[in-house]
C-alpha positions in Angstrom: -25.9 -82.0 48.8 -28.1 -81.8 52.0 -31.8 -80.5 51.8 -31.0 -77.5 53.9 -28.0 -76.6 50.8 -30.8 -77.1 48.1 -33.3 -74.8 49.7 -30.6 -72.0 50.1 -29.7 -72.2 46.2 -33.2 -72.6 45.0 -33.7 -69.1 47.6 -30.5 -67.3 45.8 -31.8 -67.8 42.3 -35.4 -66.7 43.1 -33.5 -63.8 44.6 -31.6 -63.0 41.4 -34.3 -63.8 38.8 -36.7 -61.4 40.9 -33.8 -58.8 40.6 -32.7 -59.5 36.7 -36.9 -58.9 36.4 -37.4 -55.5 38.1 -34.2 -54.5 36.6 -35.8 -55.0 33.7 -39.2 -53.7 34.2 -37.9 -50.8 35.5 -35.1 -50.0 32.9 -36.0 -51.5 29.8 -37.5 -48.6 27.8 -40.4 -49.6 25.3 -41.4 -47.1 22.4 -44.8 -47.5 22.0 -46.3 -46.0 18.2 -50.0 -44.7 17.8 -51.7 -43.5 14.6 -54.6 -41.7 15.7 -57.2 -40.0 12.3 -58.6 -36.5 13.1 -61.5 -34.9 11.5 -60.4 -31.6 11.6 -56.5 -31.5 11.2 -55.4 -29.6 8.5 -54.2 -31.8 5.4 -50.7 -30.4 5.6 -50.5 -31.4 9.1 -51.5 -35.3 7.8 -48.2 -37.3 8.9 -47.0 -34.9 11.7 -45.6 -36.7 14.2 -45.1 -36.2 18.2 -42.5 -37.6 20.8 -44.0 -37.5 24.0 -41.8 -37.6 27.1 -43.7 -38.0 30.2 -42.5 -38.1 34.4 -39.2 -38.6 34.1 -39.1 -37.8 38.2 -35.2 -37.2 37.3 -34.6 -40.6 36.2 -31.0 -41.5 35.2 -31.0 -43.9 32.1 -27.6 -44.6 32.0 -24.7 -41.7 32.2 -25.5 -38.9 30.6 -28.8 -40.0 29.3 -27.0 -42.1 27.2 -29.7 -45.6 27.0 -32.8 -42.6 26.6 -31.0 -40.8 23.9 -30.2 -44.4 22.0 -34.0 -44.8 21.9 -34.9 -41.1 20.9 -32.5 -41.5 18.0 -34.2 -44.1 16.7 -37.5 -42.0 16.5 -38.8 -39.6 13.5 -40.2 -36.9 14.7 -40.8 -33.2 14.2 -41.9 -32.1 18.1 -41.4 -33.2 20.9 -43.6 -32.9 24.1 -42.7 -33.3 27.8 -46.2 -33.7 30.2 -45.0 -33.2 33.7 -43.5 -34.4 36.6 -39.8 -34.1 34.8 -38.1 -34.0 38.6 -39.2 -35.6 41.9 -39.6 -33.3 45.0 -39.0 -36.3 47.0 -35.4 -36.8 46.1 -35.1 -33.8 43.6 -31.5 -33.6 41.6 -31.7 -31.5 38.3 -28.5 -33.0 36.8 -30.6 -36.0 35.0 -32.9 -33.0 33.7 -30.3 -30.7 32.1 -28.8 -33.7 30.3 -31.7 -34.5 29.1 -32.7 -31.0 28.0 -29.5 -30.1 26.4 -29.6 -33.2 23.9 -33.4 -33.0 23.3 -33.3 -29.1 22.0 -31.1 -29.6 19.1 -33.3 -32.3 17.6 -36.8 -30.5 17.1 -39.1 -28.0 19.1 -39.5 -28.8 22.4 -43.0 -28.2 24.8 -42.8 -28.5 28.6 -46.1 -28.3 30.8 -45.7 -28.7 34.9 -46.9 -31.8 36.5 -48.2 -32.5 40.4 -44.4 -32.7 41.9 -43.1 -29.7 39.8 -45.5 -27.5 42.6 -43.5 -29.0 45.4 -40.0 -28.4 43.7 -38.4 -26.1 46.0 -35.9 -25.0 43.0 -38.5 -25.3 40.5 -38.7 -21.5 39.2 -34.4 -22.1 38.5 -35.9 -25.3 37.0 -37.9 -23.5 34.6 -35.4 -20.8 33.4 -33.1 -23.2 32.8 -35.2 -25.0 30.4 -36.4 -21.2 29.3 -33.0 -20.3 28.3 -32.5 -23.6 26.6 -35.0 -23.5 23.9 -37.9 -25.1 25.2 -41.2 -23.6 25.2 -42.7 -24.0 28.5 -46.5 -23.6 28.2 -48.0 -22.3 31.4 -51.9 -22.0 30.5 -50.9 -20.3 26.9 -50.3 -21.7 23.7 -48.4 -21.5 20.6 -49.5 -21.8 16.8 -48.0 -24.8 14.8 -47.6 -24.0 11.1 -47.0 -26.0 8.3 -47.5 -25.7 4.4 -49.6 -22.8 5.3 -51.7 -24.4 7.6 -52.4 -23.9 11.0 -52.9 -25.4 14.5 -52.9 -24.5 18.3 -50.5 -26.8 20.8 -51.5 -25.6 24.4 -50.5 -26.1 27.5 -52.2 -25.7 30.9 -50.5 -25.8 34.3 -51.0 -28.7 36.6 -54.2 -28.2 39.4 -51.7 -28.2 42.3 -50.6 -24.9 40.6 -53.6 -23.2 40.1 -56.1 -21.9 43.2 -59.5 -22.3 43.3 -61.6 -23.2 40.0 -58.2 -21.8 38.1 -57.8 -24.8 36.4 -61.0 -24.9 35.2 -60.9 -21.3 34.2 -57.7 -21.7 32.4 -59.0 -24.5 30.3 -62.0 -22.9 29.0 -59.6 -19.4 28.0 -57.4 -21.9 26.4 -60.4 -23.8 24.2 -61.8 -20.5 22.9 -59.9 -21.0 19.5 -62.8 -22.8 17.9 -61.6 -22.6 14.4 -58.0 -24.4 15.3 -57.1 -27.8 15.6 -55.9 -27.8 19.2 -53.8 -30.3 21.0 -53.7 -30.2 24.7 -50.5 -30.9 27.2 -52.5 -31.8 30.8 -49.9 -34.1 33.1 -53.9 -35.2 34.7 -55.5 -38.0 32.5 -58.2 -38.2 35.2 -59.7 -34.5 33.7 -60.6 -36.3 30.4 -64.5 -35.5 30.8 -63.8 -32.3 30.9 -61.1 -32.0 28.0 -63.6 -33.8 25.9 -66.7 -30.9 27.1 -64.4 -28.3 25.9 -63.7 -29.4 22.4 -60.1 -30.4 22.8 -59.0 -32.5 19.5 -55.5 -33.8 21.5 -54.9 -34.1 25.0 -51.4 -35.5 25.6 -51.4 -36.4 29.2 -49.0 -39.1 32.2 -49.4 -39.2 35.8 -50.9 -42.5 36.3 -47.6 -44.5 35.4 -49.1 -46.9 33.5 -51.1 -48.2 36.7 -47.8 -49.1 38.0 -48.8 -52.6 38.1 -49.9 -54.0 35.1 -52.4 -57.4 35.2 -53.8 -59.8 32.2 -57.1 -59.1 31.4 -57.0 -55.9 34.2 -54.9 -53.7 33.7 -53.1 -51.2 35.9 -54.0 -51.3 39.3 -53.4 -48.4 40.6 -52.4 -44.9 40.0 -52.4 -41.3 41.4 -55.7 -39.5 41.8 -57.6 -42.3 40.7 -56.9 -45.1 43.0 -57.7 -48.7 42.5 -58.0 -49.8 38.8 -58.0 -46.7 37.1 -59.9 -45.8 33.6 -56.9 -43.8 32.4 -53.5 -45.4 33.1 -52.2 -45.8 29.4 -53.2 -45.7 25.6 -55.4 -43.9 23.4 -59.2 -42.8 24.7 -61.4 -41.0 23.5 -64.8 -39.2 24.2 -66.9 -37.7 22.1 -64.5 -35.4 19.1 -61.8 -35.5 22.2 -58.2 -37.9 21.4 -56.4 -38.8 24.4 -52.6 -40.0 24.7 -52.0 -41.4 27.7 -48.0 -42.3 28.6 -46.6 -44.8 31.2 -43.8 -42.0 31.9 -40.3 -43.3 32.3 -39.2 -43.0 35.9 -40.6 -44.1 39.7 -41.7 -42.1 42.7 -43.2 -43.0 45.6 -43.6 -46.8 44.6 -40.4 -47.6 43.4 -41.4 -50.9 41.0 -42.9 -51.2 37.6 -44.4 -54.8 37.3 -45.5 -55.9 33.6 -45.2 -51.8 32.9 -41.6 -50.6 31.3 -40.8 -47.0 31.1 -42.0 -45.7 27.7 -41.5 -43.2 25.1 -44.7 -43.0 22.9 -44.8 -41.3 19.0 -47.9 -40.4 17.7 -48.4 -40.0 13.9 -51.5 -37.1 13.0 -53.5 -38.5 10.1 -55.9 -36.6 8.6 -59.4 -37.8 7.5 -60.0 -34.9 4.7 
């Protein structure tokens, strides 16, 4: 075999082990489990756990769903929550979305807050009354009370900034925090607001956005993510500040960079524990 042979086959197979990898970065979907202890969750909330589902950007996982679902049925859960970005106004198709939709409703309450791209939709508002009429409870800057065993909490939701004017976003959060007596969990798609969760009290903030830094480096981290730039604070994980939890997902689909390196889409559970 000449040398000019050997350097095209050594070329090939870098080619296909670099595919066979972002194949799998990008498709592979992790499930990623956190138990987080809150001081003041009600005892009969102590187990409760949450699915979160986070920028899907209309991501198809197989035909109808059917690699996503595999995953989700694997899962205990009794809610699940969906932080924004669930289509892509870049390349927007709806099908993935009602797929989704229409197998996640049957399996336990669903809660839906808007993301950045959800603003630029141009069939958004069809979007949303689609889900409406599905079952799930989109939360635009309102909340609902969970009860359990006689207890109760607050789950809110508060509309992505690109959807508010102004200081609305701002405003919105501080109607929405006014419950002092609840436990109150948070849907915000923007992990970058944590400060200002944590000023306002919030016990659980459930956000996405950053993608999981997109590119994810030993001993760094991500690199990079939206409204945060270069090596971001909030890309994935649990933080917290002060009395305020906060869940951060990777998301499961791409948008305007279309690679996960070392950062596989992600479904994340999180199990309440209470410390009473």
């Amino acid at each position: 075999m000449n040398r000019n042979k050997r350097v095209f086959l050594w070329i090939v197979g870098l080619v296909m082990v670099a595919l066979l990898f972002f194949c799998f970065q990008n498709n592979a979907i992790g499930i990623t489990e956190h138990e987080i202890a809150l001081k003041r969750l009600p005892v009969s909330f102590d187990g409760y756990k949450i699915l979160q589902i986070s920028d899907l950007h209309n991501k198809w996982f197989g035909v109808s769903q059917k690699r996503l679902m595999a995953k989700i049925d694997k899962i205990e859960f009794d809610i699940i929550v969906i932080t924004g970005d669930i289509g892509d106004a870049r390349r927007y198709d709806d099908e993935p979305i009602h797929s989704l939709i229409e197998q996640l409703v049957p399996l336990a309450p669903v809660y839906y807050v808007t993301g950045n791209h959800e603003s630029d939709i141009d069939g958004y508002d069809a979007l949303e009354a689609y889900m409406t009429s599905q079952g799930v409870r989109v939360l635009r800057n309102e909340y609902e009370i969970l009860k359990k065993d006689g207890a109760e909490i607050i789950i809110a939701g508060i509309d992505d900034p690109t959807m508010h004017t102004g200081t609305g976003f701002e405003s919105a959060l501080l109607k929405l925090s006014l419950n002092e007596t609840y436990f109150k969990i948070l849907l915000s798609h923007r992990p970058e607001k944590m400060a200002l969760y944590s000023t306002l009290n919030y016990d659980l903030v459930f956000s996405g956005h950053a993608h999981g830094g997109q590119i994810r480096m030993p001993f760094i981290g991500g690199v990079i993510a939206p409204h945060q730039g270069f090596f971001p604070k909030y890309f994935e994980g649990v933080h917290v500040e002060g009395e305020t939890y906060m869940v951060i997902s990777r998301g499961l689909g791409n948008s305007l960079f279309p690679l996960r390196v070392f950062n596989r889409p992600e479904l994340v559970v999180v199990t309440l524990n209470s410390t009473d």
